[in-house]
C-alpha positions as CSV (number, residue, x, y, z in Angstrom):
1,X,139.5,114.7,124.2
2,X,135.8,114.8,125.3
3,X,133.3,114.2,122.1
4,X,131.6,117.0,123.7
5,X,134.7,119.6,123.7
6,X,134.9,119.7,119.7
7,X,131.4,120.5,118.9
8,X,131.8,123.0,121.5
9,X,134.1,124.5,119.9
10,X,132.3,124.6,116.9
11,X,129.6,126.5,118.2
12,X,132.1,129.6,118.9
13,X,131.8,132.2,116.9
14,X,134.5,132.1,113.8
15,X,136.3,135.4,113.9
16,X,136.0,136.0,117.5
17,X,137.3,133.1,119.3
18,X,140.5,131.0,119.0
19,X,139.5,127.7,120.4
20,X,143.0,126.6,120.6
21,X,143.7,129.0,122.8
22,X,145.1,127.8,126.3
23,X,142.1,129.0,128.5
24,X,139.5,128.5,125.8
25,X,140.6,125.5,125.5
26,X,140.8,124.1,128.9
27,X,137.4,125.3,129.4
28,X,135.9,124.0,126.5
29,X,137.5,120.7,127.5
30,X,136.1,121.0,131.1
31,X,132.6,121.7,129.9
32,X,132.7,119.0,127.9
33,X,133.6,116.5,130.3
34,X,131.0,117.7,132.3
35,X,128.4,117.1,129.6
36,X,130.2,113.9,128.9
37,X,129.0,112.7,132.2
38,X,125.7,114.1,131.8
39,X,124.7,112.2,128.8
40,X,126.6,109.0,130.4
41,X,124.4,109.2,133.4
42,X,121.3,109.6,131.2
43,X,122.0,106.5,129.7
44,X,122.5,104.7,132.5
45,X,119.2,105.9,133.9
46,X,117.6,105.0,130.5
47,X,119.6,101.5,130.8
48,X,118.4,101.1,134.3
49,X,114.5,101.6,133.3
50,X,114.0,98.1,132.0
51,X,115.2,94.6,133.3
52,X,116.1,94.2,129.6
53,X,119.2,96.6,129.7
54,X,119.8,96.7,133.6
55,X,123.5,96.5,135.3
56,X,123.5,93.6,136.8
57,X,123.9,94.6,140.1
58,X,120.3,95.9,139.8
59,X,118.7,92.4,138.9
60,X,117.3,91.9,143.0
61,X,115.5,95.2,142.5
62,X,113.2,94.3,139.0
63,X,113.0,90.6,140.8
64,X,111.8,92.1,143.7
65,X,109.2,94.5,141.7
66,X,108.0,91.6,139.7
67,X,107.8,89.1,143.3
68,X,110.6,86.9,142.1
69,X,112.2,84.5,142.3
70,X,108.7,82.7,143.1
71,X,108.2,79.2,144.3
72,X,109.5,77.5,141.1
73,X,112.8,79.6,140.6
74,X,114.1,80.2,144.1
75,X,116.7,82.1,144.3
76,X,120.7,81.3,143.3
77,X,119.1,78.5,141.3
78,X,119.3,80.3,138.2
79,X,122.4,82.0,136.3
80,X,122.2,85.9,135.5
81,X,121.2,85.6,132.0
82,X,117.8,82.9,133.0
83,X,117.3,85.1,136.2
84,X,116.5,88.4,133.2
85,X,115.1,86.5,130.5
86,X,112.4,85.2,133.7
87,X,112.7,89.3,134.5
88,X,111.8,90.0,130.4
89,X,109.1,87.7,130.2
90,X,107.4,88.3,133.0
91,X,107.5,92.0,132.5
92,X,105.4,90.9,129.0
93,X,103.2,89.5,130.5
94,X,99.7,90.8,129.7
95,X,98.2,88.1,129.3
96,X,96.8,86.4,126.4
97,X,94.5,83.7,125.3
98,X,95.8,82.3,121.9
99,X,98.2,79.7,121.4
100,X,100.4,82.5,119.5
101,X,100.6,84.0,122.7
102,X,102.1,80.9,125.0
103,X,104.3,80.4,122.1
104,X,105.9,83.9,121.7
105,X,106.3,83.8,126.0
106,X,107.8,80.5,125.8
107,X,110.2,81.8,123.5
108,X,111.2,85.0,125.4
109,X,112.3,82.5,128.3
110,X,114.2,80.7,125.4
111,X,112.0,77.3,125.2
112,X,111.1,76.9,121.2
113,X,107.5,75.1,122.1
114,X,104.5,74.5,119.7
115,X,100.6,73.5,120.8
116,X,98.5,71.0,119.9
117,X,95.1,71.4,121.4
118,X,93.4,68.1,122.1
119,X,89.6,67.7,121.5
120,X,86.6,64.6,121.6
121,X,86.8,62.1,119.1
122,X,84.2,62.5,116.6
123,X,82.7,60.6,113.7
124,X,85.0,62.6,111.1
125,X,88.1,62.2,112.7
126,X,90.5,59.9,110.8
127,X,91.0,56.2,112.4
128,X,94.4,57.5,113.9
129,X,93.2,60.1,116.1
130,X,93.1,59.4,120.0
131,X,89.9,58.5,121.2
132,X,88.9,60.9,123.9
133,X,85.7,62.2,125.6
134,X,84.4,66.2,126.1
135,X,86.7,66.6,128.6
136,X,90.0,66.8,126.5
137,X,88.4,70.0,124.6
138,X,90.4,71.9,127.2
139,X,93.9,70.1,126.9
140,X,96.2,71.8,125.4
141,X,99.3,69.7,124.6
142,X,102.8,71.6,125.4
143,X,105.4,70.4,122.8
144,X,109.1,70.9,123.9
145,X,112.5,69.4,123.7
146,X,113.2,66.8,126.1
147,X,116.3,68.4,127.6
148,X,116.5,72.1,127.1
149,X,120.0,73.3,127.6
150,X,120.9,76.9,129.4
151,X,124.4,77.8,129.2
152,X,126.8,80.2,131.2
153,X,127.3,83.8,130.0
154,X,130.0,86.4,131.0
155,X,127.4,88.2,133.0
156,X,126.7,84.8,135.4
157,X,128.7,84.3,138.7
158,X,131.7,81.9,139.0
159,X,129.0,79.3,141.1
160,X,127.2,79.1,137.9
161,X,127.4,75.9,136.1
162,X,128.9,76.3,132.3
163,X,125.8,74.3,131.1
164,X,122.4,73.2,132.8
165,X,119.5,71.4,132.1
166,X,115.9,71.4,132.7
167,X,112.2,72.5,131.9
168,X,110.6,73.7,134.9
169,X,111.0,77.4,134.3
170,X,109.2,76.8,131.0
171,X,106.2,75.0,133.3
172,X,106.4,77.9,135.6
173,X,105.9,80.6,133.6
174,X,103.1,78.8,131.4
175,X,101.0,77.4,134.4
176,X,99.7,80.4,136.4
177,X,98.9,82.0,132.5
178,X,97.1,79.3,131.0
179,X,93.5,79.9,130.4
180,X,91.3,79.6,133.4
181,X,89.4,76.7,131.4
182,X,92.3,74.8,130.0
183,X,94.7,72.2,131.3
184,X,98.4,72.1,130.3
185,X,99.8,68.5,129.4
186,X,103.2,68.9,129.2
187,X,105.3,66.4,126.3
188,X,108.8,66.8,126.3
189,X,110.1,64.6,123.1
């Protein structure tokens, strides 16, 4: 039955109607259906609205909105799941000058990273620091695992590798966002 045919039916007047009756009935169940589709299709336009919630087959058209894959992710290198998590984060992509902010789009690409920003030795610096000149104020240290794992999900094609490795989606994403003033030194550890 149709979950639209019982509330339907609900809505006819008590004394008036017998909604089990044989032609009430089929056309309840009719209009039902037919509002079952409509609120099926609305979802799937609602679904289809973000590269978040997108069928799969529409991933080319958000990648192709967003000018992807771009030099660093060409295309078929890249399962489903990586090719929308590129599609999520670059669709957050305001920009942003705060560490916080590298961190949290690092993390929507599924790369747990933290930042250490480098600086000029100076007199009250303990005897560990580095020593470094002026020109390391603008180095911002990258930290992230050494390998970082992407596995297969159901959504990925049978050419897709179970498990890969590899960091250069991370430095792709970060790169063209960094701070016009800053340099990225990437440490994997």
């Amino acid at each position: 039955m149709s979950r639209y045919a019982s509330l339907l039916a609900k809505l006819l007047p008590p004394t008036s109607y017998e909604p089990n009756a044989e032609m009430l009935s089929a056309s309840l169940l009719l209009d039902g259906q037919r509002l079952d589709f409509a609120e099926d299709f609305a979802q799937s336009v609602i679904d289809a609205m973000s590269p978040a919630t997108c069928p799969v087959s529409m991933i080319p058209d958000w990648e192709s909105v967003y000018g992807l894959p771009d030099p660093c992710t060409p295309r078929g290198s890249l399962s489903i799941s990586s090719r929308r998590q590129r599609l999520i984060a670059k669709e957050k992509e305001l920009g942003g000058l705060s560490k916080t902010y590298f961190i949290a789009l690092a993390a929507s690409i599924g790369f747990q990273i933290s930042i250490t920003e480098l600086g000029a030795y100076t007199c009250e610096m303990s005897c560990e620091s580095p020593v470094a000149d002026e020109g390391w104020d603008f180095v911002w240290q990258i930290n992230a695992p050494s390998v970082s794992i992407q596995e297969a999900t159901v959504e990925d094609g049978v050419e897709t590798p179970l498990r890969y490795w590899g960091n250069t989606l991370l430095e792709c994403v970060l790169r063209p966002l960094r701070p016009a003033h800053t340099i990225l030194l990437f440490a994997y550890a």
